[in-house]
C-alpha positions in Angstrom: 209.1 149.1 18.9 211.5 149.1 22.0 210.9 149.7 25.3 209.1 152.7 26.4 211.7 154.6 28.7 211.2 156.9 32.0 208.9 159.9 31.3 207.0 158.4 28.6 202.8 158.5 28.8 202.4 154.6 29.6 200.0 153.5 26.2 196.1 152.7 27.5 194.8 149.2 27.1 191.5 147.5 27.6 192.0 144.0 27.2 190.2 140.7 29.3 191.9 139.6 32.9 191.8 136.0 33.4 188.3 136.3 35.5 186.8 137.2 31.9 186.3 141.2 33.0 188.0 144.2 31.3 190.7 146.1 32.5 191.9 149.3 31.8 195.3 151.0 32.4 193.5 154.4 33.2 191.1 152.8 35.7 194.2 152.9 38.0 194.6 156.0 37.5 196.0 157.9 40.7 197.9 154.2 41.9 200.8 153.4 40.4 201.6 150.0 38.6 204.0 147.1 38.2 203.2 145.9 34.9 205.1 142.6 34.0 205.0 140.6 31.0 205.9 136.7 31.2 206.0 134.3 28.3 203.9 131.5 29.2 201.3 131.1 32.0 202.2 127.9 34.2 205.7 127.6 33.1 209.0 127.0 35.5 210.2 130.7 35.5 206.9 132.5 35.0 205.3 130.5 38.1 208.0 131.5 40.1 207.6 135.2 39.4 204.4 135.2 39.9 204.3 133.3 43.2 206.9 135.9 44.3 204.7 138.6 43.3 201.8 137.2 45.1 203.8 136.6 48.2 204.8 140.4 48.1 201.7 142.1 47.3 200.7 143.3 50.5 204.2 144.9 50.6 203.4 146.4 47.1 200.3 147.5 48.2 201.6 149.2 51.4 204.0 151.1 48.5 200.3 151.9 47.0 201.2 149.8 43.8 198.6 147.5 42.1 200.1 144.4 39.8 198.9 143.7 36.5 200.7 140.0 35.2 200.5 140.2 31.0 200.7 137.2 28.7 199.5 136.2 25.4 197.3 133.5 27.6 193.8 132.9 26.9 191.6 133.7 29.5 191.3 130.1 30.1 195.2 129.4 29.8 195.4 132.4 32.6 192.7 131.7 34.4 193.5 128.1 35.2 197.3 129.1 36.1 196.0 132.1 38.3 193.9 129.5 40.5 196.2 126.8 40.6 199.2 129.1 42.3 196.4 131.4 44.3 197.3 134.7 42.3 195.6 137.6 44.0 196.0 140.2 41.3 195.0 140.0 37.7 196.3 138.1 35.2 195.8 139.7 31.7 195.2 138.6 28.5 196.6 139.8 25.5 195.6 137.6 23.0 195.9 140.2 20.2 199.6 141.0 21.1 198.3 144.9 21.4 199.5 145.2 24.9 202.9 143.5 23.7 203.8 146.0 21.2 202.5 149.0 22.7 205.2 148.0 25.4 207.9 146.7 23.6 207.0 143.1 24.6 207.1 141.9 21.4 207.8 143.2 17.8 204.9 141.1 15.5 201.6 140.3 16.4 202.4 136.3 15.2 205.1 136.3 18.3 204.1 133.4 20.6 205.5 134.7 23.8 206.4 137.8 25.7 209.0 138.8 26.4 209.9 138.8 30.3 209.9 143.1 30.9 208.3 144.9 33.2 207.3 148.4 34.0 206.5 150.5 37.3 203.9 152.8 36.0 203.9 156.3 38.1 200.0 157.1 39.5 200.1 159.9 36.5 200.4 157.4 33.7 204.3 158.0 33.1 206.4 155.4 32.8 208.9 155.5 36.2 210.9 152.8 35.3 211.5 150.5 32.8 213.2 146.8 33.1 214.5 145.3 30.1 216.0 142.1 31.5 214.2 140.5 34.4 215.6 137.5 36.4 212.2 135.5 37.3 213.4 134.7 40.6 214.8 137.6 41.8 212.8 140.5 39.7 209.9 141.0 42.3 212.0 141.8 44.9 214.2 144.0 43.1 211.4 145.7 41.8 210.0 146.4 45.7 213.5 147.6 46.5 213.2 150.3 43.8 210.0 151.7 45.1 
């Protein structure tokens, strides 16, 4: 499956964050949501996303978006990333790949990594926008600027 485009009903998860809880797309139902997929928890690129998104979550938040990181991580593989950088939004973990295709993340359930997409997810469940190609450095930043 491809990447879900603008208009289309974002697909409801319920998967484990890297604190060991569940999460739920719909529970943010009402905020909308960045939704970003990186390939490997504690690697080069996706630690510099993620420390980007941390350092601009109160600016996301004043946009009323929440951030929702997704890898293929165990909760122990996220877990230990998400405390070493200080991330302050959860990490989650899609072990099963489910998440992954759903999005468009990744096209077999065997496929070690994500691919590095994200989506801003409008507060009615709609996809807003999609991005297909994300630079890690520069992707949290041009996501803010969109919103």
């Amino acid at each position: 499956m491809g990447l879900l485009s603008a208009g289309d009903v974002a697909p409801d998860f319920c998967v484990k964050s890297h604190t060991g809880e569940d999460i739920r797309l719909s529970d943010f139902r009402g905020k909308a949501v960045l939704l970003w997929f990186y390939p490997k928890a504690d690697t080069p690129g996706c630690t510099k996303e993620g420390c980007s998104f941390r350092d601009k979550k109160a600016e996301f938040g004043q946009k009323g978006v929440e951030i929702l990181g997704v890898s293929f991580d165990t909760v122990e593989e996220n877990k230990a990333f998400a405390e070493k950088f200080d991330f302050n939004f959860p990490l989650l973990c899609d072990t099963k790949r489910e998440i992954g295709m759903a999005y468009g993340a990744c096209d077999d359930p065997q496929t070690a990594n994500a691919k590095r997409i994200s989506y801003l997810i409008a507060p009615d469940g709609t996809i807003k926008f999609s991005f297909g190609k994300v630079d890690a450095i520069n992707h949290p930043q041009e996501a803010l600027a969109m919103l």
